[in-house]
C-alpha positions, 0 to 999 in steps of 0.5 A: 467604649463604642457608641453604637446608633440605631438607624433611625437615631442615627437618622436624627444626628445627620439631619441635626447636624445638617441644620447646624451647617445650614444655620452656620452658613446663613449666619455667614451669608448674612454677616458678609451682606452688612457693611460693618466698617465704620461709615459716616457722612460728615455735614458741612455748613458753607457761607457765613454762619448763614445756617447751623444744623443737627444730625439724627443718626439712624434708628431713631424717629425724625427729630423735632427740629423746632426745638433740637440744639443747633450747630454751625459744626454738626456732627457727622451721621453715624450709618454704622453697618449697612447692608449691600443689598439694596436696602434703604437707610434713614437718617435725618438733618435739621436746618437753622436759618440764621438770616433773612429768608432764603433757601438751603442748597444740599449736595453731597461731595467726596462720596466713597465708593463713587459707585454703588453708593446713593445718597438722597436728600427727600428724595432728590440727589441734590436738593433746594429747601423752601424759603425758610423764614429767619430762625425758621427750621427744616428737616431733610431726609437723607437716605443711603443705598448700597448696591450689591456690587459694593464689596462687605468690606467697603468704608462707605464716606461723603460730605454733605453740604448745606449752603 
């Protein structure tokens, strides 16, 4: 049994199929574009037990900090994928004061890929609070970029320090 189209119809399953190879390749194009390995960002407390902090992984809206629960081991921030294509992303961190009134110093260490990565903290690539008054809290903004030069596949690490 031969299945014959007429012209026009035939006209119709090309274009029909055309839009399904199109389809296909930008579902390609964009899967390629997103890191999907696991990538994190641990969160060190340094000092003596000056400071504890909470992580907010992204997706979710700016905790309160006045009333999350405190660690002196937070957890890391969970970035899942990212996409290299220069795309910010957000996550959040609060602060505890633990002391008298000072300042936190934030730094990011260790980070994987050295290049193609930024990680910003308010903005600043390092970064010192205000004074926090003693059981005084403060939320920082952490920020990751990933450039285009950055492989799909590339594990994005680092270690964020507050001390």
């Amino acid at each position: 049994m031969k299945i014959y189209f007429s012209p026009g119809k035939f006209k119709i399953l090309r274009g029909t199929i055309l839009l399904i190879a199109v389809a296909l390749l930008v579902y390609v194009g964009y899967a390629a574009s997103s890191l999907s390995i696991s990538n994190s960002g641990t969160v060190v407390i340094g000092g003596t037990g000056n400071w504890a902090g909470f992580t907010q992984n992204p997706g979710s809206p700016a905790p309160n900090c006045a009333t999350v629960t405190y660690s002196q081991t937070p957890g890391p921030i969970a970035w899942g994928s990212l996409p290299n294509d220069g795309t910010v992303t957000t996550a959040y961190i609060c602060v505890q004061n633990s002391s008298s009134a000072r300042t936190a110093s934030v730094t990011t260490s260790a980070l994987n890929p050295a290049t193609g990565v930024t990680v910003l903290y308010n903005g600043s690539a390092s970064f010192t609070t205000p004074s926090i008054a003693p059981a005084g809290t403060f939320l920082i903004t952490v920020t990751i970029t990933v450039a285009t030069t950055v492989p799909p596949t590339t594990a994005v690490t680092y270690t964020t320090t507050i001390q």
